[in-house]
N, C-alpha and C positions, 0 to 999 in steps of 0.2 A: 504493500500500500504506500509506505512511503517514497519509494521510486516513483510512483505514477504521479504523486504528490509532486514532487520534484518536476517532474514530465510539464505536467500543468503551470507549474510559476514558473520555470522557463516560456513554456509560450506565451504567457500572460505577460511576463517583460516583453516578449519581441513584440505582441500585437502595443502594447502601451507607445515604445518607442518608434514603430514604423508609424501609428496615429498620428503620436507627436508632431514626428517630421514633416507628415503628411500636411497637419495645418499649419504648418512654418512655411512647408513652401508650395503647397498648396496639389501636388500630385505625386501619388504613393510611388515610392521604389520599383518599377514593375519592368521586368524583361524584355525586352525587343525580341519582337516572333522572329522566327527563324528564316524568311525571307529578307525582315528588312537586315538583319547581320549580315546576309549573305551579301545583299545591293552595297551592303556601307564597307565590307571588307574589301568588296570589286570596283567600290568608288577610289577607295583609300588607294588603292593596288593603281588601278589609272592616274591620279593625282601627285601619288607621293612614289610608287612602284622601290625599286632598288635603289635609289637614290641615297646619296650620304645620309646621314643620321640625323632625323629627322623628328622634330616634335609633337605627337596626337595627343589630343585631352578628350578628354569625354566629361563634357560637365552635367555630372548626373551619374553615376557610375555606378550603382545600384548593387544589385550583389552578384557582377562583375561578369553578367551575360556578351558584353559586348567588347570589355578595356582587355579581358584575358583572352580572346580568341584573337584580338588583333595584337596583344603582346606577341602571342606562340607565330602567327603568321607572318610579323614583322618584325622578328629579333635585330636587325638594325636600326630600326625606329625607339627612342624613346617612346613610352604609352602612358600618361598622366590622367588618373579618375579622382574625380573630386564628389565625396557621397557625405552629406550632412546627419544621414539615418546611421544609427551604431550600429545595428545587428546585421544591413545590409554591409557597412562597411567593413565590417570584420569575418564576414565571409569571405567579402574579396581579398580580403588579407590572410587569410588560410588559406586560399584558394593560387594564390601569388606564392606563397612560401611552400606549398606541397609539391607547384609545377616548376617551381626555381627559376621563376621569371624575373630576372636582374633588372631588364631592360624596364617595367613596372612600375612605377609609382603612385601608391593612394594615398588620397590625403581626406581628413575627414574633418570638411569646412566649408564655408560658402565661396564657391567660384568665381562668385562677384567680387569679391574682396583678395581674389589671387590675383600674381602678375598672369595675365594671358599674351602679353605682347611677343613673345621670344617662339610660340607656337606657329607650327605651318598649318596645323590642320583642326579646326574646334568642330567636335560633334557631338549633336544634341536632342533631345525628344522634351520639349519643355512648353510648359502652359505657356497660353500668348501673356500673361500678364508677367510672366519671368522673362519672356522672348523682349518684351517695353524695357526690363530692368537691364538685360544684358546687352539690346541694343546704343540705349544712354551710357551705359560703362565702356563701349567700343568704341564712343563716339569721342571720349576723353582721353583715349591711350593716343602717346607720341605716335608708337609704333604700333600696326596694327596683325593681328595674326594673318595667315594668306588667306585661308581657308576655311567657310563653315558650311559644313551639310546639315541640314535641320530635318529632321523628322515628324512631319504632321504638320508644323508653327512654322509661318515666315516670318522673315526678322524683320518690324519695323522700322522705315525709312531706309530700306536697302533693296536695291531691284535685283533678284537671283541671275546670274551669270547662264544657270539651266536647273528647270525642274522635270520632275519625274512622277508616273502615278505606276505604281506597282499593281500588278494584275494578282493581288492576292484580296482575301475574302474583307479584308478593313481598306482597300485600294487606299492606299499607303500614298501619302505627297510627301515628295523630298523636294528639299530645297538650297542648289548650292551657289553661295557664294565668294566671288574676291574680294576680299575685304581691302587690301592694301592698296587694291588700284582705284579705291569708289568712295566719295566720301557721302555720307547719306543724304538723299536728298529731301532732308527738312530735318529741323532742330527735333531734337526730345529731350531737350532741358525741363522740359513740365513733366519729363515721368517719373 
């Protein structure tokens, strides 16, 4: 009995703290189906392909559906996840340590308040009201990363370089842009 006890407030912390995060930032830690990983490893793969070493983030990084298959597939790329939810983030971090992914880094914070300028590539699945917050923080960096592919959310005040609708059963819109060549066109000083 007391095993199962145990069993029980273990998941009653994870359900507490996935909530939590959930109304911080407003959409729960949830997986990428296995189509849209497949389009974002072959996007990564055309974008960034063998190239010197190169920087991905995943802002959102969840419990590591998407930062750890593109670690394993781009061990020359650095692979950077930024996940505010603990019990997500520390899967990805057992999940890093069991497959001895060096190239790896999780960090467990808000992405908004990291440097992102030094990145080639930022990828993302995020509600439009986070899409308003991360496009006014792009909008202030000197430097700006190359690259963002957004999953479902276009990033306000920036016109997508190409979009894409995925012939899967939630017909998926991706949305990619260069950032360093396009400055947005309108203020989002008011978001």
């Amino acid at each position: 009995m007391s095993g199962l006890w145990v069993v029980g407030l273990l998941v009653l912390l994870v359900l507490i703290s996935v909530v939590t995060s959930t109304l911080i930032t407003g959409i729960s830690p949830q997986p990428s189906h296995l189509a849209a990983r497949h389009f974002i490893i072959q996007q990564t793969q055309q974008l960034l392909g063998s190239q010197a070493s190169r920087t991905l983030v995943d802002l959102g990084s969840g419990w590591g559906h998407l930062v750890v298959p593109l670690a394993r597939r781009f061990p020359q790329h650095q692979v950077i996840g930024y996940e505010l939810s603990f019990f997500p983030w520390l899967v990805s971090c057992l999940l890093k340590k069991l497959l001895g992914l060096d190239n790896l880094k999780l960090y467990r914070r808000n992405f908004l308040q990291a440097d992102l300028s030094q990145a080639d590539l930022l990828i993302c699945y995020l509600v439009r009201p986070t899409m308003h917050k991360l496009a006014a923080r792009l909008e202030h960096l000197d430097s700006r990363p190359r690259f963002l592919l957004s999953h479902f959310f276009s990033l306000p005040g920036y016109s997508p370089l190409h979009t894409w609708q995925l012939p899967d059963w939630h017909q998926s819109p991706f949305y990619l842009y260069c950032l360093d060549k396009q400055q947005p066109t309108e203020s989002l000083n008011h978001v």
